[in-house]
N, CA and C of each residue as an Amber inpcrd file, in Angstrom:
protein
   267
  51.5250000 -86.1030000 -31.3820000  52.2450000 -85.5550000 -30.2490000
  53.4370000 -86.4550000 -29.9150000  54.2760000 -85.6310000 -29.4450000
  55.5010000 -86.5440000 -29.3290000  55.4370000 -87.3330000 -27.8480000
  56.6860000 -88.6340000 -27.9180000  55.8650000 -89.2830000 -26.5490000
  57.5800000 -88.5130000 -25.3520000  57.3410000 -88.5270000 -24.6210000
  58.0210000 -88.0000000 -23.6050000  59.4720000 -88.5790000 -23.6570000
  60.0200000 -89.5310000 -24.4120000  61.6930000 -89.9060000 -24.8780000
  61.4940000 -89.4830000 -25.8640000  60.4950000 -89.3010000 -26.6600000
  61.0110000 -88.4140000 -27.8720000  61.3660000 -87.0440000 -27.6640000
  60.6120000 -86.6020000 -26.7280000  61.2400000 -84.9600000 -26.3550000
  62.4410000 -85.0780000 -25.4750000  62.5710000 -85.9410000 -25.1190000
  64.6310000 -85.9950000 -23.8970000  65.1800000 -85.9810000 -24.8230000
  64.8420000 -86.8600000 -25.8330000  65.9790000 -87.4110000 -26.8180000
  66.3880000 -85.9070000 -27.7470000  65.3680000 -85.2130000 -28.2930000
  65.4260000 -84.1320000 -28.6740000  66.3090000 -83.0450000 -28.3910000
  65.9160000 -82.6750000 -26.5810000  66.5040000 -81.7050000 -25.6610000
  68.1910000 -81.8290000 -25.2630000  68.3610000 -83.1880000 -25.2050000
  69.3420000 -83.6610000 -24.8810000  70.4100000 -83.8950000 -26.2200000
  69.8960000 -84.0810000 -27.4020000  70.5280000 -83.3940000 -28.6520000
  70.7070000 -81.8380000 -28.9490000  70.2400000 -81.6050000 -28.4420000
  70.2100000 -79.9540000 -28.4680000  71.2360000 -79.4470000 -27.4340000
  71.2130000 -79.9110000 -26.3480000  72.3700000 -79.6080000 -25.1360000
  73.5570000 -80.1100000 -25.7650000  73.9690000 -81.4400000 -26.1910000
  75.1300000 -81.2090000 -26.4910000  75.6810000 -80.8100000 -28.1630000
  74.6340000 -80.4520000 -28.7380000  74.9670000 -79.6090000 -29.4320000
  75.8440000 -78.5640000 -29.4570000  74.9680000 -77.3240000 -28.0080000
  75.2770000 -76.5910000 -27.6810000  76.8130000 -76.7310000 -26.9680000
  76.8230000 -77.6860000 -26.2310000  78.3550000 -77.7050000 -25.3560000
  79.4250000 -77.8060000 -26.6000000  79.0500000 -78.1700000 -27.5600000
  80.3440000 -78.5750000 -28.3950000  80.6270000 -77.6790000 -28.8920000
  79.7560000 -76.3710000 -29.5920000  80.1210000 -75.0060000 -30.2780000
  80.6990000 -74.5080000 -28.9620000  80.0080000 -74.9500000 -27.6880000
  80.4870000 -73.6680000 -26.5250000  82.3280000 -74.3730000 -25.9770000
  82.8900000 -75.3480000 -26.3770000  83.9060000 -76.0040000 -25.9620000
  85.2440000 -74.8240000 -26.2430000  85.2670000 -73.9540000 -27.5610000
  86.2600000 -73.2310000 -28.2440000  85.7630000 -72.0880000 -27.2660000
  85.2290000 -71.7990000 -27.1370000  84.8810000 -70.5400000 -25.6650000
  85.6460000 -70.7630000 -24.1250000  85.5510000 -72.2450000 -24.2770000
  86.3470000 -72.6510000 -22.8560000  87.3760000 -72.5540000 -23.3030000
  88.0720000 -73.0000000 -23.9830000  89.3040000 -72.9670000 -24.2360000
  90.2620000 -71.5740000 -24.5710000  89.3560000 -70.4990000 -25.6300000
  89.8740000 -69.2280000 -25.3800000  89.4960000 -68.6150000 -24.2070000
  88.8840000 -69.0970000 -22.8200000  89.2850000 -68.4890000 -21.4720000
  90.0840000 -69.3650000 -21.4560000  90.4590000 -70.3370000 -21.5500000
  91.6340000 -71.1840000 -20.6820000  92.9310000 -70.2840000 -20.6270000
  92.7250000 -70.3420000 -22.6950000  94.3820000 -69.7220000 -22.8400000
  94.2290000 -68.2260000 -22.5930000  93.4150000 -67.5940000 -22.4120000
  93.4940000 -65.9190000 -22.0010000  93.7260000 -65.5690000 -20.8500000
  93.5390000 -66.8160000 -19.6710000  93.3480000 -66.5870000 -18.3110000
  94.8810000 -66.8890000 -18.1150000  95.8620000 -68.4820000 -18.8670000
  96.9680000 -68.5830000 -18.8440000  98.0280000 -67.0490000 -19.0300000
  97.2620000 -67.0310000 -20.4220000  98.3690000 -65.4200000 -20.7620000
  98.0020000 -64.4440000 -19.8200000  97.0410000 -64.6240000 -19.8310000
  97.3390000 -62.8360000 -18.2420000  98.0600000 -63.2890000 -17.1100000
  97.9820000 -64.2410000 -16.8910000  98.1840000 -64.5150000 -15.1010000
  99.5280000 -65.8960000 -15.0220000  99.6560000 -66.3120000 -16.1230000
 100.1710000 -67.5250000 -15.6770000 101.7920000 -67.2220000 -16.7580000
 101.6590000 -66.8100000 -17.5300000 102.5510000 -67.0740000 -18.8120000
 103.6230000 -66.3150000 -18.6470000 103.6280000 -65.0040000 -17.7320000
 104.4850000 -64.3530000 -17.4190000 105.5600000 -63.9640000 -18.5480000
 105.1600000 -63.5810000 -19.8700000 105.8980000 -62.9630000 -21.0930000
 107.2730000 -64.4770000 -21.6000000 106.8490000 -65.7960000 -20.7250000
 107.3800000 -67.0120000 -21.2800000 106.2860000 -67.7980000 -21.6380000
 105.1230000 -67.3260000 -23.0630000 104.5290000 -68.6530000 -22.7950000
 104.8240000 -69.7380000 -23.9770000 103.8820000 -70.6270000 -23.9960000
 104.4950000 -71.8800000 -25.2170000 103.9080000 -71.1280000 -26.3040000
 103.5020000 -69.7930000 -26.8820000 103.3660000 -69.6030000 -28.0440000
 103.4960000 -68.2310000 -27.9030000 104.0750000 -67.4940000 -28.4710000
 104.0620000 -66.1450000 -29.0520000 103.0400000 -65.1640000 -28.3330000
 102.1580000 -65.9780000 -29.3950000 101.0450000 -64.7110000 -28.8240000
 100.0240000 -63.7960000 -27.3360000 100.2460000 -65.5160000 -26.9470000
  99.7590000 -66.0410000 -25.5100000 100.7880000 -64.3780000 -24.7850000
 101.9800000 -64.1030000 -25.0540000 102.7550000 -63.1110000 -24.2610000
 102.2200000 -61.4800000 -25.1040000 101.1830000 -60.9560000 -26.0070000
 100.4960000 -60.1460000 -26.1110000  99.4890000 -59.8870000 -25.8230000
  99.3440000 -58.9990000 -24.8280000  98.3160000 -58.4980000 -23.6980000
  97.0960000 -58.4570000 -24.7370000  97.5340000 -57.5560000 -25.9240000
  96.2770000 -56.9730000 -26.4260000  95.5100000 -58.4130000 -27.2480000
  96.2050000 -59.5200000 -27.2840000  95.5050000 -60.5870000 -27.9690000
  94.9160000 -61.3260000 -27.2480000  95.8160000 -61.2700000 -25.9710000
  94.7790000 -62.0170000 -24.9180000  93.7040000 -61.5620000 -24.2930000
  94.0750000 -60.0210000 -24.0980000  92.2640000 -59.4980000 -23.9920000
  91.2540000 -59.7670000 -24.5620000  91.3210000 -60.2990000 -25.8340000
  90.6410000 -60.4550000 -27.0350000  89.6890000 -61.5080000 -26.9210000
  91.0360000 -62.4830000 -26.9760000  90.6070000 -64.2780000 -26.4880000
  89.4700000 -64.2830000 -25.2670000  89.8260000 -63.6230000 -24.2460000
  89.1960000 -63.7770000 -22.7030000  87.7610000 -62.9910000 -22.8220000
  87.6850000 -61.8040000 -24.2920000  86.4020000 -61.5240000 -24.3440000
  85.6970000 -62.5230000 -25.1980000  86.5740000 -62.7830000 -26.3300000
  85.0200000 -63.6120000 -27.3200000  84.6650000 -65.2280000 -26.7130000
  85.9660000 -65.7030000 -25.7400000  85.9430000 -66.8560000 -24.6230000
  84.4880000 -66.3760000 -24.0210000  84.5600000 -65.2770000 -23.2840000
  83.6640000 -65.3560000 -22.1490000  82.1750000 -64.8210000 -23.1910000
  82.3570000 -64.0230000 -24.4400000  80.8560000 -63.8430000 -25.1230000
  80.2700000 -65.5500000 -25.3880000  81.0240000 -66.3770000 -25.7200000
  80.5710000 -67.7540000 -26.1660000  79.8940000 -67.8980000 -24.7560000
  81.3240000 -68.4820000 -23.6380000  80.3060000 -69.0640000 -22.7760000
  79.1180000 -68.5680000 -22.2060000  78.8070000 -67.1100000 -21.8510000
  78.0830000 -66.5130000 -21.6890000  76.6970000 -67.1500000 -22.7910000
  77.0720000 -66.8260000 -24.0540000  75.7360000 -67.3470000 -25.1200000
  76.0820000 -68.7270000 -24.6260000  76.1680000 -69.7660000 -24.2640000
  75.8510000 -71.2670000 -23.8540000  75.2870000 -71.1370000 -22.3650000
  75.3910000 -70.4240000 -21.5930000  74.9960000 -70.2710000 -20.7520000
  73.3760000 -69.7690000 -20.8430000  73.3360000 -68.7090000 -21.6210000
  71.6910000 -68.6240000 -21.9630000  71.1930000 -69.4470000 -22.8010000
  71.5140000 -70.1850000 -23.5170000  70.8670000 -71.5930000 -24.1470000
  70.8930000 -72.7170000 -23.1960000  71.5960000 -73.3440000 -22.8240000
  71.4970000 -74.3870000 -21.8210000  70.4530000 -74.1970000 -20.5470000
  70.4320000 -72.8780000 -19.8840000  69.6380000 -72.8500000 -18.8150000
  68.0040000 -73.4310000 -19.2780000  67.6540000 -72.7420000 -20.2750000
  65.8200000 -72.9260000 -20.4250000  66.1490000 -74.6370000 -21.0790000
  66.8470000 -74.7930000 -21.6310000  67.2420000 -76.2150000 -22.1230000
  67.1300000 -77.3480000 -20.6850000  68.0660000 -77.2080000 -20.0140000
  68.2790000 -77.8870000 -18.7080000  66.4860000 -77.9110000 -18.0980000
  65.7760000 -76.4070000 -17.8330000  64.6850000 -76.7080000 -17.1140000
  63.6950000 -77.0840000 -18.1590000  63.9040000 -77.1900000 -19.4190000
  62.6590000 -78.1040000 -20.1200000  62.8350000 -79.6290000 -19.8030000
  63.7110000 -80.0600000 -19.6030000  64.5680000 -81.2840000 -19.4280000
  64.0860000 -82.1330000 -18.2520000  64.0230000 -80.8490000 -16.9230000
  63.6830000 -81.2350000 -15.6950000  62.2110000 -81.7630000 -15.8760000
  61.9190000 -80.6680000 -16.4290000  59.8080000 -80.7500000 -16.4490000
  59.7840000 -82.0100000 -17.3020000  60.3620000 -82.6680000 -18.5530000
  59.7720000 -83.9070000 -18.5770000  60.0670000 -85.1710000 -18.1020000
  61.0410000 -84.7940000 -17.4650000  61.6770000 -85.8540000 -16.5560000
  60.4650000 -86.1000000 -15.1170000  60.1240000 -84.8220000 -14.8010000
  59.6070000 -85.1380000 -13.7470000  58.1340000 -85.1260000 -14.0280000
  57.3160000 -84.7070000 -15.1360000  56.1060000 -85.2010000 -16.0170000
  55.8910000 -86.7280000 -15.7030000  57.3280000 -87.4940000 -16.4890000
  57.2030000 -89.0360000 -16.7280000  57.1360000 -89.3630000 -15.4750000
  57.6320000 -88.8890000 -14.2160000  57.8960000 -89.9310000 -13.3130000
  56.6660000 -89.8000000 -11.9110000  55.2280000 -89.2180000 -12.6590000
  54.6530000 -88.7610000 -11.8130000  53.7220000 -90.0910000 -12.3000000
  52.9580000 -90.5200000 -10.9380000  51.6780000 -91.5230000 -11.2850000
  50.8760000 -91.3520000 -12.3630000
């Protein structure tokens, strides 16, 4: 059986696992949220000023974070429970 830092150490490899695939999700909302609202048909790249590409970005942006969002949650509360396992008498 594993001892209780072996399972943080585990969980907590696994979380930022997850944040690092989910990082390119933040970033295509960043730049999708720029091109709709901010870029005003001047932005620093081309494409950023096509509606139909930035719709695009702001959906598979928000499908990622969305999927990191359902991995991290049960992740985070396994995390809690052995945290608060170890720290009981």
């Amino acid at each position: 059986m594993k001892t209780f830092n072996e399972k943080l150490i585990q969980i907590n490899k696994k979380i930022v696992l997850t944040q690092v695939i989910g990082t390119p999700g933040a970033i295509l909302l960043g730049l999708g949220i720029y091109g709709m609202f901010g870029a005003n048909g001047d932005a620093f790249h081309p494409l950023l000023n096509d509606e139909i590409f930035v719709k695009n970005i702001l959906i598979i942006g928000a499908a990622i974070e969305i999927w990191q969002f359902y991995v991290l949650i049960p992740l985070f509360k396994k995390r809690s429970e052995i945290m608060q396992k170890d720290n009981t008498p």
